[in-house]
Each structure stands twice: as structure tokens, then as C-alpha cells.
C-alpha positions in Angstrom: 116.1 101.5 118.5 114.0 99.4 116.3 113.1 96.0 117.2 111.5 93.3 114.7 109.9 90.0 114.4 109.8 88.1 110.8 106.4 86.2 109.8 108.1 83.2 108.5 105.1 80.6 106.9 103.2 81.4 109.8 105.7 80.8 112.3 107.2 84.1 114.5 111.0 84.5 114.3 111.9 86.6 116.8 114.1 88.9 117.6 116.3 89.9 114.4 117.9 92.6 113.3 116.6 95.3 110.4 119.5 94.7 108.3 118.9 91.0 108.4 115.0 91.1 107.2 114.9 90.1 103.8 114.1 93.1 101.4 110.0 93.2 101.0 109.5 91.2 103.8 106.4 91.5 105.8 107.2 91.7 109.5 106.4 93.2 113.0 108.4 96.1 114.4 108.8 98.0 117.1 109.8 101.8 117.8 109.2 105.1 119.9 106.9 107.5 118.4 104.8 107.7 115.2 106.9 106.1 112.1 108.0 108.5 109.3 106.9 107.6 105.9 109.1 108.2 102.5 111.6 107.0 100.0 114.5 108.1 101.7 116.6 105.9 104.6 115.4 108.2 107.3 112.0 106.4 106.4 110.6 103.9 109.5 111.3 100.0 108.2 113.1 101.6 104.9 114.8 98.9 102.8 113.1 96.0 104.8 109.1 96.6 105.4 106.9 95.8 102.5 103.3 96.7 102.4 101.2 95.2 105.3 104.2 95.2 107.3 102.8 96.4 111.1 104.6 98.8 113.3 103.8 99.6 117.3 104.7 102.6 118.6 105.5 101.3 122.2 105.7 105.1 123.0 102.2 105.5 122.9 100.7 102.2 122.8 99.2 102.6 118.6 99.5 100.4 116.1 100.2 100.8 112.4 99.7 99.1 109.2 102.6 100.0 106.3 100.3 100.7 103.2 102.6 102.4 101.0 104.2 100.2 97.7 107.6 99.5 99.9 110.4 98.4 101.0 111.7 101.8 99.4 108.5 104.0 99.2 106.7 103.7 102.8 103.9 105.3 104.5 101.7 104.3 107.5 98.2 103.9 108.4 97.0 103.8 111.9 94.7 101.0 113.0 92.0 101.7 114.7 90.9 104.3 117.1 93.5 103.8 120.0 93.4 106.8 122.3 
């Protein structure tokens, strides 16, 4: 299960839904294990994350920036060197 919080002008709306973030839109989710990059719908945040979009992997406590072009062609960075 995926969970999500919207950057909305600086303000946090929290929680919605995937299919209710607006296509491109740069927000905060959540999910277990490391996100899968792509351009299909298996993709982590496919159809909703745009590029800067952050992911935690509350799994295993690391954090990850969405740097591909997005919301349809996605792939993730980690941040940092969480061990």
C-alpha cells in the first residue's frame, strides 16, 4: 500500500489517495521496499509523481528523490548514505 502527502503552495495535504494526486504533481509517498522505476503502471508513483517527487521506503528507513522526466517515465535516486 502506498500512502501520499501533496505539497500544496507550501502547505502539506495529507493523507490522499494516488488516484486523486493531480497528474505531475510533486508529492511525498510512502511504500515497502525500494520503488521500481519505468514507463509502465507497475512503476512506483506511475501516473501521479513528477520529477522531484520523494519516496520513503518505510521498510528500510531510505529515502528517494524521483529524477526521471515523469509522471509516465520514472526512476529513483537514493538520498544520501542511509545504512
Amino acid at each position: 500500500m502506498v500512502g501520499i502527502v501533496s505539497n500544496v503552495k507550501g502547505r502539506l495535504k495529507l493523507p490522499i489517495k494516488p488516484d486523486t494526486a493531480g497528474q505531475g504533481e510533486v508529492v511525498i509517498f510512502t511504500g515497502s521496499g525500494t520503488p521500481s522505476g519505468g514507463t509502465t503502471s507497475s512503476a512506483t508513483g506511475f501516473n501521479f509523481a513528477s520529477k522531484g517527487s520523494l519516496y520513503v521506503d518505510f521498510t528500510n528507513g531510505k529515502l528517494y528523490i524521483m529524477t526521471g522526466t515523469g509522471p509516465r517515465s520514472l526512476s529513483y535516486t537514493l538520498v544520501g548514505a542511509q545504512s
